[in-house]
C-alpha positions in Angstrom: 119.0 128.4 87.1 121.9 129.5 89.1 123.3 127.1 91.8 124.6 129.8 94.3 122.4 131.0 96.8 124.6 134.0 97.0 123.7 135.0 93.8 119.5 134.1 94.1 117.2 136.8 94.4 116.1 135.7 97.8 117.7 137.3 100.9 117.5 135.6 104.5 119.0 136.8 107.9 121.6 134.3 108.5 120.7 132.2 111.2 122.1 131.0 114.2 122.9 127.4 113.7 124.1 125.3 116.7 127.2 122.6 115.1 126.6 119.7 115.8 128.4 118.6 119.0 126.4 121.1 120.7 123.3 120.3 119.3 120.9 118.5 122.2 118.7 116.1 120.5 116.7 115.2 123.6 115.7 119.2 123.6 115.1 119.5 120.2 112.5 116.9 120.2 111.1 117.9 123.2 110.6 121.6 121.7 109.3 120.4 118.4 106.9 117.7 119.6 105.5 120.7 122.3 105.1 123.2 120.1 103.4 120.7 117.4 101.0 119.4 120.2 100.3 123.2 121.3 99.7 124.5 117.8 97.2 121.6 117.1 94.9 122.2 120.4 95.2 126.0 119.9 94.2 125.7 115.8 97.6 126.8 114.6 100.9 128.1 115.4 99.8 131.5 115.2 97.1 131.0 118.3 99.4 130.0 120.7 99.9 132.4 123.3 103.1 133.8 123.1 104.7 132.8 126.4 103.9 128.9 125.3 105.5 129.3 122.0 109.4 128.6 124.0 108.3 125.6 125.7 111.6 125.5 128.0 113.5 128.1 130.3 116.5 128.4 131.9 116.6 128.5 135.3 119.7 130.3 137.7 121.9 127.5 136.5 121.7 127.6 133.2 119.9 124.5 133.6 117.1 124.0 130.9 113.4 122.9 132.1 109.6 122.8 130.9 107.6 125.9 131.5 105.7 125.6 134.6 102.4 126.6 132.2 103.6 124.1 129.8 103.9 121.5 132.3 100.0 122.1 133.9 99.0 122.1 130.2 100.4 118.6 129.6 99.5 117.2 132.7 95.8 118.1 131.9 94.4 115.9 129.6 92.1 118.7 128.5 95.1 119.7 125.8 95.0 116.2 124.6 91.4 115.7 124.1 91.3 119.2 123.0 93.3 118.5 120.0 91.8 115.1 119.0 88.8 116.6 119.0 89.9 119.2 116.6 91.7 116.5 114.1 88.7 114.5 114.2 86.8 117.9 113.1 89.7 118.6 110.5 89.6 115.8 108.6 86.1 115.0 107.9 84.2 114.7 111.4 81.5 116.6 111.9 81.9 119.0 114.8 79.3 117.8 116.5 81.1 114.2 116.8 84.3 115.7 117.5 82.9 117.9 120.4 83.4 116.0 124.1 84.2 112.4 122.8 86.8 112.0 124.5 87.3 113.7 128.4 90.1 111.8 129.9 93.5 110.2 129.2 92.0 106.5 129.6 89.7 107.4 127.2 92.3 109.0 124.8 94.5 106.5 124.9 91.6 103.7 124.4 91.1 105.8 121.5 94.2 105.2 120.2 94.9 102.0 120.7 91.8 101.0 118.5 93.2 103.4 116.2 96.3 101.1 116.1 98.8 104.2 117.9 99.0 102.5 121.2 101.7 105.2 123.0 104.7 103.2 124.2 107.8 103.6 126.1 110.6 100.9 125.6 107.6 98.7 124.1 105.4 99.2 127.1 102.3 101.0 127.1 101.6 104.2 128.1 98.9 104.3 130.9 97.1 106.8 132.2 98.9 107.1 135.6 102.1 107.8 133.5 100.4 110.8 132.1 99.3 112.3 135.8 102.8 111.6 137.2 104.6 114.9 138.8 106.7 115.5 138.1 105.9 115.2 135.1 106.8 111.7 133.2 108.5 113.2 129.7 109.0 110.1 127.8 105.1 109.1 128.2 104.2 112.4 127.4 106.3 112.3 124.5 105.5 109.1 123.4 101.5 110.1 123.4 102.7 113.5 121.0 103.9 111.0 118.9 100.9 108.6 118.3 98.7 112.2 117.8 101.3 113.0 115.2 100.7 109.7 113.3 97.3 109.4 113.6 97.2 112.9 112.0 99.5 112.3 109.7 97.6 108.6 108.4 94.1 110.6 108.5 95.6 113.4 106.3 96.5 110.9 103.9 93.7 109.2 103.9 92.3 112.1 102.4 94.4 112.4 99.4 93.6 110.2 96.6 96.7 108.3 96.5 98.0 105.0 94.8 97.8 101.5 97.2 101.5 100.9 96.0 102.8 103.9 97.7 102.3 102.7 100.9 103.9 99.4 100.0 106.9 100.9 98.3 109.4 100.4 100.8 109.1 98.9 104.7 108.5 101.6 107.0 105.1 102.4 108.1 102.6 103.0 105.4 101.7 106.8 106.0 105.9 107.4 106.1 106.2 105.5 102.7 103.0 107.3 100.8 104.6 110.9 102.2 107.5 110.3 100.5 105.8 108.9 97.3 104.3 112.0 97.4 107.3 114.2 97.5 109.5 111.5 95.1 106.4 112.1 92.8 106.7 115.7 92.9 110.3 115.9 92.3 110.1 113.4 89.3 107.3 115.3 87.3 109.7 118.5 88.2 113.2 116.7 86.6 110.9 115.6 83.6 109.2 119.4 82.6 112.9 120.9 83.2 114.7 117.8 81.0 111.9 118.9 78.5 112.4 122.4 78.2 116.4 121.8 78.0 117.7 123.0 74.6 121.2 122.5 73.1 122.2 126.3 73.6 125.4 128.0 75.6 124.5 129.0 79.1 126.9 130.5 81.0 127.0 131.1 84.5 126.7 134.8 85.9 129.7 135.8 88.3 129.1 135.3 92.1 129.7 137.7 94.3 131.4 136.7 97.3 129.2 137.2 101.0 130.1 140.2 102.8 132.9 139.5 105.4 130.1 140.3 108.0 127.5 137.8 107.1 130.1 134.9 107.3 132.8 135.5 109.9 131.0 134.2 112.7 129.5 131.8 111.3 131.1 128.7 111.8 129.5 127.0 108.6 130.3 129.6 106.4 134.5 128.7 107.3 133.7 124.9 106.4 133.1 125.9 102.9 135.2 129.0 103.0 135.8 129.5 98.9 132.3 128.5 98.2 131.3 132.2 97.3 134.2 132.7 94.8 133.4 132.2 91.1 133.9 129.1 90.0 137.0 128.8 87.1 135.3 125.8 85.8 132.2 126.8 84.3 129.2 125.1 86.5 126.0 123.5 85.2 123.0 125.7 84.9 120.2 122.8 84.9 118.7 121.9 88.5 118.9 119.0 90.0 115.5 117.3 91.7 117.2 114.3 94.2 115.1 110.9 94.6 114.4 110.6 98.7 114.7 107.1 99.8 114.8 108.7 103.3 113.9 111.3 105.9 117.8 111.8 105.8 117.5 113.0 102.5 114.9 116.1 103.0 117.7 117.5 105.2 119.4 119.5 102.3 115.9 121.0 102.0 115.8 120.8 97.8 112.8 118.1 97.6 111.0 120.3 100.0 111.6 123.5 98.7 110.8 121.9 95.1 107.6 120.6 96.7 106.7 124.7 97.6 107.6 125.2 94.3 105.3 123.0 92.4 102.4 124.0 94.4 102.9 128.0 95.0 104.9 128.9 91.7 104.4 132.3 91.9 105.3 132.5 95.7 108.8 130.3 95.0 110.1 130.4 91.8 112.3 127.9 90.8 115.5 129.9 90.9 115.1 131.3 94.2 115.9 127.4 95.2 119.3 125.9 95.5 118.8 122.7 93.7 122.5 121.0 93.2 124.3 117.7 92.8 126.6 118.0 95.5 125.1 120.6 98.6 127.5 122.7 101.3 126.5 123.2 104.5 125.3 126.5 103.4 123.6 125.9 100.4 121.7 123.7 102.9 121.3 126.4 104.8 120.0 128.4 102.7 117.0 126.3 101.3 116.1 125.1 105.2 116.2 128.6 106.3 113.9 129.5 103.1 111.6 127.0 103.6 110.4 127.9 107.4 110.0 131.9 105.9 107.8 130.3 103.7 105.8 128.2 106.4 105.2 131.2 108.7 104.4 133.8 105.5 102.2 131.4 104.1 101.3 128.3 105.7 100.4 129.6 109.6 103.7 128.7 110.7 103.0 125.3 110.3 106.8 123.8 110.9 107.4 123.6 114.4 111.1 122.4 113.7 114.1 124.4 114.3 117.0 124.8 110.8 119.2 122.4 112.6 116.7 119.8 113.2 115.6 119.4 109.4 119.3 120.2 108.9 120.9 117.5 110.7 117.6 114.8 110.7 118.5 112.9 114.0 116.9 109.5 114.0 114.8 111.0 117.2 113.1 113.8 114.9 112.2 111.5 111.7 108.7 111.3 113.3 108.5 114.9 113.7 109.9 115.6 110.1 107.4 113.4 108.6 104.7 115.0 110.3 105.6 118.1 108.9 106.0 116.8 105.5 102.4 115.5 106.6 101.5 119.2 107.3 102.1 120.4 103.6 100.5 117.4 101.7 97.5 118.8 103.9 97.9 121.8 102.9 98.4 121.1 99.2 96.3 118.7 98.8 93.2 119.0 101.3 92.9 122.7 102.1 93.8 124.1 98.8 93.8 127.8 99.7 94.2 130.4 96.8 97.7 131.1 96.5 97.9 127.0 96.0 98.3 127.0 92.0 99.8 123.9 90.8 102.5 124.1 88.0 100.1 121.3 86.7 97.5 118.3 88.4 99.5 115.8 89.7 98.6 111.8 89.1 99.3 110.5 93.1 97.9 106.7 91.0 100.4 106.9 89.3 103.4 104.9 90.8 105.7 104.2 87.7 109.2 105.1 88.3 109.4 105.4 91.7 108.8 101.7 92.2 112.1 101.5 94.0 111.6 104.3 96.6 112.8 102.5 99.6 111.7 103.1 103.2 111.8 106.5 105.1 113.9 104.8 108.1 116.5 102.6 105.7 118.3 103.8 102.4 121.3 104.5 100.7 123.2 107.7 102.5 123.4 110.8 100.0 127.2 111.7 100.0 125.4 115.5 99.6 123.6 115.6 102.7 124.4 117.7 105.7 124.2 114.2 107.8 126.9 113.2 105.7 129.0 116.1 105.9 128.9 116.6 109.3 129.7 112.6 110.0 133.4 113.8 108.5 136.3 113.6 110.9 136.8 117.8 111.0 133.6 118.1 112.6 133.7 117.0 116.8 130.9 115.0 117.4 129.6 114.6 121.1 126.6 112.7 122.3 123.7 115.9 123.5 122.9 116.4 126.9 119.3 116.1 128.1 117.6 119.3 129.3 
C-alpha cells in the first residue's frame, strides 16, 4: 500500500479548487441541494437536461442568479410532487400509489409533516404561500429540498437491515447516526482483514516521483504542501490506515468514503489506488475527493451532486447534503445491488460491537488530519462567503 497518490496507479485531471476565503457557502448549497432535487424528479443525474445541470448564471455584472428555467421549475410544485412520487415508488411503493398522490404544495407539505419533516425557516413553518412567492423565496425552497433529502435518506435506511443501536449511538438524528454506523462498520471490518493479513516482513517504500512542474504551479494547494512529492528520507509506513468518523467533518479527507467504494466494488477500486494515511495534505485530500466523484458518474449515475470543495471543506450548511449522499451509496450498496456491487465479504449491519462510542454526525472530536482543520490554520485567509 503506498501512501502517495503521486505514485498510485490512478490518474485525475487536477481540479480547480476554490481556497477557502473565496469559497461561497450560501451558493454551494444552493447548487447542491438543486441539482439533488432535479436529479431525483428527473430519475437521475444523467436525465437532467443539460441546461438545468448549472443551476445558476451570471448575469452582465458578474452577479450570480437562479436560471430563469430553474426558478419556473421550483416554483411549480409539479417538480416537488414529481419526485415524492418517484421516492415513494423507489423504496417499496407500488407505482400505482405513488402516481398523483400528491398535486400541490399544501398537500406536499401535509405529507411531510406527518412524516415528521415539517420544512422550517428559523423554526417556522414553511407554508405554501412561501413556496409560490416571486420572486422566488430561497430559504423555503431550500428548506423543503432539505426535508425531501431526509425523508429519502430515513426511507433508504429503512430498507437496510440494520442494528436499533446504530441509530442511538450518538445524538444527532437517527438516519445521520445509522449512516455513519454504516460507514464506521465498513471501515472497521477493512482495518481488521488488513491487521490480519500483516506479516512481520521488510517493506520498503518505492521512490516517489515528484508532480510535473505543470500539474502544480497554479495550483495553490499544491504550494501548501510544496515537498510533499519528494521521497521521504525516513522510510514511511506501508499499512493503510481506515479513520473512525465520529462526524460529517471527518468524510472530508474522502478515505472512509473511498474505503466504503472499496469494499463494495473491489475490482472497480482497489485498495491501493486510495490514499489511506494517518496524517492527510490538502492534496492527498484532493486526490481521494476528486476520485471518488469519477467513480460516482462512471459507475453510480452521477449520483453526488456535491462539488470537491464542498466534501472537501464540510461547511456546517452542507452536512445535510453530505449525508444524503452518503445516503445515496448505502442505497446503492445495499438496496439496488447492481452487478459490479461485489462485496469483499457480507457485512453484519446487527452487529454494533466496537463502534459503541461513535458519537454524533454534528458533535465530535476534530481530526487534526482533516482539510477543515488545515485550512482553520492561521496561513490560510479566511472570509465569511458572499451570497449569490
Amino acid at each position: 500500500m503506498v501512501d502517495s497518490p503521486s505514485a498510485m496507479k490512478k490518474t485525475f485531471t487536477v481540479p480547480e479548487i476554490k481556497p477557502l476565503d473565496k469559497y461561497d457557502i450560501s451558493r454551494a448549497r444552493i447548487c447542491a441541494s438543486v441539482r439533488w432535487m432535479l436529479s431525483k424528479s428527473y430519475g437521475s443525474a444523467e436525465n437532467v437536461p443539460v441546461e438545468l445541470r448549472e443551476p445558476l448564471y451570471k448575469d452582465q455584472y458578474e452577479q450570480e442568479h437562479l436560471k430563469p428555467s430553474v426558478t419556473k421549475l421550483l416554483l411549480s410544485p409539479e417538480i416537488y410532487c414529481r419526485t415524492q412520487a418517484l421516492l415513494a415508488q423507489g423504496h417499496g411503493g407500488s407505482a400505482q400509489a405513488a402516481q398523483g398522490s400528491l398535486t400541490d404544495n399544501s398537500a406536499l407539505l401535509q405529507f411531510l409533516i406527518k412524516k415528521g419533516f415539517s420544512p422550517k425557516v428559523q423554526e417556522a413553518d414553511v407554508t405554501e404561500e412561501d413556496l409560490s412567492k416571486s420572486p422566488i423565496n430561497a430559504k423555503a425552497h431550500l428548506a423543503l429540498i432539505d426535508s425531501l433529502m431526509s425523508l429519502c435518506a430515513r426511507e433508504t435506511i429503512g430498507q437496510v437491515k440494520m442494528a436499533a443501536e446504530a441509530e442511538q449511538i450518538g445524538v444527532g438524528a437517527p438516519w445521520e447516526n445509522a449512516l455513519l454506523f454504516w460507514v464506521n462498520r465498513l471501515n472497521q471490518k477493512l482495518r481488521e482483514s488488513t491487521e490480519e493479513e500483516e506479516l512481520p516482513k521488510s517493506q520498503t517504500c518505492s521512490d516517489l516521483q515528484p508532480v510535473q512542474e505543470t500539474c502544480q504551479s497554479n495550483r495553490w494547494y499544491w504550494k501548501l504542501v510544496p515537498i510533499r512529492y519528494r521521497k521521504d528520507k525516513v522510510q514511511s509506513k506501508l499499512t493503510p490506515t481506515f479513520p473512525l468518523v465520529s462526524a460529517v467533518k471527518d468524510l472530508s479527507n474522502g478515505c472512509a468514503i473511498a474505503a466504503v467504494l472499496h469494499y463494495y466494488c473491489p475490482s472497480l477500486l482497489p485498495l491501493e489506488d486510495v490514499c489511506l494515511k494517518d496524517t492527510m495534505s490538502v492534496a492527498d485530500s484532493v486526490y481521494n475527493l476528486q476520485m471518488i466523484k469519477e467513480f460516482c458518474e462512471s459507475n453510480l449515475q452521477s449520483c453526488c451532486p456535491l462539488a470537491v470543495e464542498d466534501l472537501l471543506y464540510a461547511p456546517p450548511a452542507l452536512h445535510l447534503n453530505i449525508m444524503s449522499f452518503i445516503a445515496e451509496l448505502l442505497e446503492w450498496f445495499e438496496v439496488k445491488k447492481p452487478d459490479f456491487v461485489k462485496p469483499i465479504q457480507p457485512i453484519d449491519l446487527t452487529d454494533v460491537s466496537g463502534l459503541l462510542s461513535c458519537t454524533s454526525p454534528v458533535s465530535g472530536n476534530s481530526n487534526s488530519g482533516s482539510p477543515s482543520f488545515i485550512f482553520k490554520q492561521p496561513f490560510v485567509p479566511i472570509s465569511s462567503p458572499v451570497s449569490p
